[in-house]
Backbone as a printed PyTorch tensor [residue, N CA C, xyz], in Angstrom:
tensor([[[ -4.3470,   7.3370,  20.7690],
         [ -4.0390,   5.9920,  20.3330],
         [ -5.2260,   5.4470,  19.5450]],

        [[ -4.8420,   4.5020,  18.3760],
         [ -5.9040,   4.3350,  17.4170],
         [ -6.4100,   2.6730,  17.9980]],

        [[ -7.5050,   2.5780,  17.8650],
         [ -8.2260,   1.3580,  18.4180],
         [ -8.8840,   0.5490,  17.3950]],

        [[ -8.9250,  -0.8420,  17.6390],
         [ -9.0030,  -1.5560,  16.1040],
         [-10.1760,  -1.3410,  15.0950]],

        [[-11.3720,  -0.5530,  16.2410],
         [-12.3450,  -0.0310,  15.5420],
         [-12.5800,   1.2910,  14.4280]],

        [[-11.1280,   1.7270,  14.8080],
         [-10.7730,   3.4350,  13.9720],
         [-10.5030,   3.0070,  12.7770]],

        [[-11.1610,   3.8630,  11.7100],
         [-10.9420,   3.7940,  10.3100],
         [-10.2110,   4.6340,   9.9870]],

        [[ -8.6400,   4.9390,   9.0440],
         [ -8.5950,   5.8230,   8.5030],
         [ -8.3210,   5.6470,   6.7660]],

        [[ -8.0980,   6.9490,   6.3510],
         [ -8.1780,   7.0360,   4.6530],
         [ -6.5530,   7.4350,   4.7950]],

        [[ -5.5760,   6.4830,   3.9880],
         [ -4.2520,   6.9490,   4.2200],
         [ -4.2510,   7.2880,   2.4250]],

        [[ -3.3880,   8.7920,   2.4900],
         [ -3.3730,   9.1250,   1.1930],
         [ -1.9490,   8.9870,   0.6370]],

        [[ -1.1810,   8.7170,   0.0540],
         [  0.2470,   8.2250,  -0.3090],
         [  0.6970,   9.0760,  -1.3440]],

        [[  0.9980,  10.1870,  -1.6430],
         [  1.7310,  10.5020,  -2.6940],
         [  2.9560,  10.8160,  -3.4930]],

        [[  3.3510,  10.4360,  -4.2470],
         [  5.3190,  10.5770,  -4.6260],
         [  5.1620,   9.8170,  -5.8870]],

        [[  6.5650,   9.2620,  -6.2200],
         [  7.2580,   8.9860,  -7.4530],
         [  6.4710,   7.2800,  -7.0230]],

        [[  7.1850,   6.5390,  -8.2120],
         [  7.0640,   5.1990,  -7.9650],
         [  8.2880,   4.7960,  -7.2350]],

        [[  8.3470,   4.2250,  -6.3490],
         [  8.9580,   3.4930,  -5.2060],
         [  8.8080,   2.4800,  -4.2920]],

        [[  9.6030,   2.4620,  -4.0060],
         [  9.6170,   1.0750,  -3.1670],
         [  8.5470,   1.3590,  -1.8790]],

        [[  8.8930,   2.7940,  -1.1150],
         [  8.2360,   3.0080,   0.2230],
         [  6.3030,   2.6630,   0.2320]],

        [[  5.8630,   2.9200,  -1.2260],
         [  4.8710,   3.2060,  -1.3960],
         [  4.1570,   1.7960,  -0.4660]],

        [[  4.8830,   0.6930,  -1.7230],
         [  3.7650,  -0.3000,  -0.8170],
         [  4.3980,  -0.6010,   0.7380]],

        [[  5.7710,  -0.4230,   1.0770],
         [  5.7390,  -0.3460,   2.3280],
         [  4.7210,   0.2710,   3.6690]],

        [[  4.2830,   1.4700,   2.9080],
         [  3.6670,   2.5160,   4.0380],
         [  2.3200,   1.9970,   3.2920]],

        [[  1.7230,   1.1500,   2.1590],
         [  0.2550,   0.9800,   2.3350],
         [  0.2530,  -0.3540,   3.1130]],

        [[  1.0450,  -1.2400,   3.3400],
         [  1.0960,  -2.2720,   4.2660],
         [  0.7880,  -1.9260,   5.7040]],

        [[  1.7870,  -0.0690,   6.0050],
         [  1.7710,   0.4360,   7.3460],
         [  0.3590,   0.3660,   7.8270]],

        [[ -0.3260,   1.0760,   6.5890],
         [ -1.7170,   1.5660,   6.5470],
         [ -2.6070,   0.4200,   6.8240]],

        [[ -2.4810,  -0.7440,   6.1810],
         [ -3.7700,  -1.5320,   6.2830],
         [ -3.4630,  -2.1020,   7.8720]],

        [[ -2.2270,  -2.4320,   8.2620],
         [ -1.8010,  -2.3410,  10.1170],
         [ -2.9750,  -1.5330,  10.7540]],

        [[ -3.0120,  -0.0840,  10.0150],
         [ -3.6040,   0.6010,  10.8340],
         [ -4.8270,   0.8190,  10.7830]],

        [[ -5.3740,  -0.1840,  10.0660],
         [ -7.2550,  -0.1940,   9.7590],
         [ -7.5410,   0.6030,   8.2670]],

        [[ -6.4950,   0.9070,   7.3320],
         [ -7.0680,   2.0420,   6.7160],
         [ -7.7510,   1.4640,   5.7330]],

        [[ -8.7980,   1.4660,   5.1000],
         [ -9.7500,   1.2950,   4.3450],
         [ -9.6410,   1.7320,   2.6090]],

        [[ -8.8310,   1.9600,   2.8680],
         [ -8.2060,   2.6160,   1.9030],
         [ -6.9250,   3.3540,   1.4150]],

        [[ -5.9800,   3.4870,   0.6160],
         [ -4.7470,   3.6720,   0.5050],
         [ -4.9300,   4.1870,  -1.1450]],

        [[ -5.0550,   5.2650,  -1.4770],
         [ -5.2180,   6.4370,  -2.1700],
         [ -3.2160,   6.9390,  -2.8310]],

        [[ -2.9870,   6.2260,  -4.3320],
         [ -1.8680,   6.4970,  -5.0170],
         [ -2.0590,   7.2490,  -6.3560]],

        [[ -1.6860,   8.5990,  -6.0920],
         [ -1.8010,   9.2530,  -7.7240],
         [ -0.7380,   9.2700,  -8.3950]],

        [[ -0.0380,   9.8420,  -8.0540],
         [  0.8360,  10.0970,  -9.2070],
         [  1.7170,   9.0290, -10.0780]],

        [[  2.0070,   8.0200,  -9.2450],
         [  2.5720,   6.5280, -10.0170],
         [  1.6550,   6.7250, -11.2970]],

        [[  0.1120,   6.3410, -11.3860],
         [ -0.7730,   6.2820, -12.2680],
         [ -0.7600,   7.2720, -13.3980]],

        [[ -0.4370,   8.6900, -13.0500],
         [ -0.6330,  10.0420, -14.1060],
         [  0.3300,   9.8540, -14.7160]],

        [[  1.2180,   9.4630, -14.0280],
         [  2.9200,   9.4990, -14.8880],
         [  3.0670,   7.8720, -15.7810]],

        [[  2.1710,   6.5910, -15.1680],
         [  1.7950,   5.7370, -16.3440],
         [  1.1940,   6.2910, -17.4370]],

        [[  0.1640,   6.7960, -16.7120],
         [ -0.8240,   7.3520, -18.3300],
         [ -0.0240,   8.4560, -19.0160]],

        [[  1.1290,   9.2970, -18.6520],
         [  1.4990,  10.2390, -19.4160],
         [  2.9260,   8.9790, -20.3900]],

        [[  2.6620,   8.2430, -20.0000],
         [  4.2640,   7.7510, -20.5680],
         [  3.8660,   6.8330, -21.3850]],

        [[  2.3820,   5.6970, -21.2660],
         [  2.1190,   4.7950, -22.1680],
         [  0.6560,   4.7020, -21.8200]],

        [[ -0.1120,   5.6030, -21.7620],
         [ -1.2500,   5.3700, -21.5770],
         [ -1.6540,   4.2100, -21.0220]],

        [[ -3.5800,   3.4030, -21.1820],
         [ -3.4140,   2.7890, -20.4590],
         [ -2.5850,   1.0470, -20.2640]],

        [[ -2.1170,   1.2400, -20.9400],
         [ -0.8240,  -0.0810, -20.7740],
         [  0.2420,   0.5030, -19.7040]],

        [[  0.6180,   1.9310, -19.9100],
         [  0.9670,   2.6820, -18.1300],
         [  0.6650,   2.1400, -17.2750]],

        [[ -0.8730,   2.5600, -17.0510],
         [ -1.2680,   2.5650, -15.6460],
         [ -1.5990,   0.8740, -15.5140]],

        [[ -1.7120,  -0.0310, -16.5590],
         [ -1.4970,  -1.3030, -15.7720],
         [ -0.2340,  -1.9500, -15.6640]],

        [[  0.7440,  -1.2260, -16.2930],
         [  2.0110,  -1.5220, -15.5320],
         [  2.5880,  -0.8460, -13.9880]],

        [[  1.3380,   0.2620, -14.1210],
         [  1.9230,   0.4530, -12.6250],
         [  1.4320,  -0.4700, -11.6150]],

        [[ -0.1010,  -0.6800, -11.9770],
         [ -0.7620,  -1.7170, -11.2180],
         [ -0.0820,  -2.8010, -10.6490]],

        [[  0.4250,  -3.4910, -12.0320],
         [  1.4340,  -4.9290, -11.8840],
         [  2.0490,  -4.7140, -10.4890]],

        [[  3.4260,  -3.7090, -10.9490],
         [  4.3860,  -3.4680,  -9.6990],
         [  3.6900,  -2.5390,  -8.5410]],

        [[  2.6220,  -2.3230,  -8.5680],
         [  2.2420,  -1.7760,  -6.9660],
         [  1.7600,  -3.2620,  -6.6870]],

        [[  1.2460,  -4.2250,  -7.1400],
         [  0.4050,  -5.3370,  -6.6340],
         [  1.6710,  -6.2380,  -6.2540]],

        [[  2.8850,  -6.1650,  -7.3450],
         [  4.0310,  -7.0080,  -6.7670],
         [  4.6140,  -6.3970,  -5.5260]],

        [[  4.7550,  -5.1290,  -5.4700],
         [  5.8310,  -4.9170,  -4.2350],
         [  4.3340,  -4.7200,  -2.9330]],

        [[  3.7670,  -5.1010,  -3.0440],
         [  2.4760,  -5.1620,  -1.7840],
         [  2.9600,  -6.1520,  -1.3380]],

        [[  2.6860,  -7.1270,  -2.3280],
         [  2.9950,  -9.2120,  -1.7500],
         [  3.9410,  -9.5020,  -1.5660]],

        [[  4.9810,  -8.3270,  -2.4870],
         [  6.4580,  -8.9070,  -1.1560],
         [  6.5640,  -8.4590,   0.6840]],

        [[  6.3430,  -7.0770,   0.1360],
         [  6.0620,  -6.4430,   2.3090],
         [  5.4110,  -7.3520,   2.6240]],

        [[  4.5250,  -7.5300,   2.2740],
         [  3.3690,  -8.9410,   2.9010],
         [  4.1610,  -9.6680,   3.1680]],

        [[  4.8480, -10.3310,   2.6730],
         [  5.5220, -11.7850,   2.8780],
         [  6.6960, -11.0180,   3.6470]],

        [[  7.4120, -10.2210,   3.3970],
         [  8.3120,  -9.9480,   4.1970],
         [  7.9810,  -9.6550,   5.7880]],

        [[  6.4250,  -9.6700,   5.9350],
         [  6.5670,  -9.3840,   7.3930],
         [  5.5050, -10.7220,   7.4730]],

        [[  5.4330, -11.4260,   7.1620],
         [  5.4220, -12.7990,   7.2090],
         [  3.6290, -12.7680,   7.5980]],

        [[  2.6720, -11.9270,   6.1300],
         [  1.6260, -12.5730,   6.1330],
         [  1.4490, -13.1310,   4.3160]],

        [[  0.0670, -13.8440,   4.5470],
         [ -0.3550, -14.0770,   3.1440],
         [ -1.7170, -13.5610,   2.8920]],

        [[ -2.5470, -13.4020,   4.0690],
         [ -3.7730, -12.5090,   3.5820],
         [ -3.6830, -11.2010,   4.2740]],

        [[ -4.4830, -10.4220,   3.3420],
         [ -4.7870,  -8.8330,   4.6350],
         [ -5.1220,  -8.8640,   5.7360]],

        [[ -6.0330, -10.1110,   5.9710],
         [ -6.1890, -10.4440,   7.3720],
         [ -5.7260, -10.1600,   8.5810]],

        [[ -4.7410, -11.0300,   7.9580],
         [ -3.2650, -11.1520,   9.2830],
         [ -2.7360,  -9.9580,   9.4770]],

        [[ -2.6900,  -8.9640,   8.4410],
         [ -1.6060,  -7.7140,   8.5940],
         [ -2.9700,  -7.2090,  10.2090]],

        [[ -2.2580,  -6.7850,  11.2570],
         [ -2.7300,  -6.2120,  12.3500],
         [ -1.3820,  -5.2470,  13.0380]],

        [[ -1.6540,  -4.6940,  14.0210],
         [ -1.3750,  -3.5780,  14.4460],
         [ -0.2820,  -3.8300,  15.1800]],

        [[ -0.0110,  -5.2030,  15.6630],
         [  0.7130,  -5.9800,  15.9290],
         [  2.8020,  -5.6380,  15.0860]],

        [[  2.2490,  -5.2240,  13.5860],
         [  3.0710,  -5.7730,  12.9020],
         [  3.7940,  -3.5580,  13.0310]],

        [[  3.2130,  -3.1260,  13.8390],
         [  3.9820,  -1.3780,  14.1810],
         [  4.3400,  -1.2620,  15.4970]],

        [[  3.2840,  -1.5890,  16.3790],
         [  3.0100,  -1.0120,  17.3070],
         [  3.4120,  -2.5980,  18.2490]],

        [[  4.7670,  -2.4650,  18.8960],
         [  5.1640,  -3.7960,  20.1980],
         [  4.8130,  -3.5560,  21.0100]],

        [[  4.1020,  -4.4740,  21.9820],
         [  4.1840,  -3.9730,  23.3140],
         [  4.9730,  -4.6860,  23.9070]]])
C-alpha cells in the first residue's frame, strides 16, 4: 500500500484520448511527480510541427481541468488519494 509520502513516476503512453488525462489525474491521487506523455506530442510534431505539439498541449491541459472539475477539485492540491482509494 502506497503512503502519502511515496513518490511515483507514472509513464502514460497511447494515442490522444480521453483516458490520458483521466489516468494523469489517477496519478497525481497517487503522489506522482510526474506524468510522462509521448506519443500525443510525436504525432503533433509529425502532423504540424510545432503548432502540433501546442495543440496537443491545449487539449491535454483542457481535458486535465475537466477530470479536475469532474471529480470536484480546482487545484492539484485537493486531488488526494481520497479521490481512488474509499475507505
Amino acid at each position: 500500500m502506497l503512503s502519502a509520502h511515496d513518490t511515483l513516476l507514472s509513464w502514460k503512453l497511447g494515442g490522444l484520448y480521453k483516458p490520458i488525462s483521466y489516468s494523469s489525474v489517477s496519478a497525481s491521487a497517487l503522489a506522482a511527480t510526474a506524468v510522462c506523455i509521448a506519443r500525443p506530442y510525436i504525432s503533433g510534431l509529425a502532423v504540424a510541427g510545432a503548432l502540433g505539439i501546442a495543440y496537443v498541449i491545449k487539449i491535454l491541459k483542457e481535458e486535465f481541468e475537466s477530470s479536475m472539475a469532474l471529480a470536484g477539485t480546482v487545484t492539484l492540491n485537493q486531488i488526494s488519494f481520497d479521490y481512488i482509494f474509499h475507505n
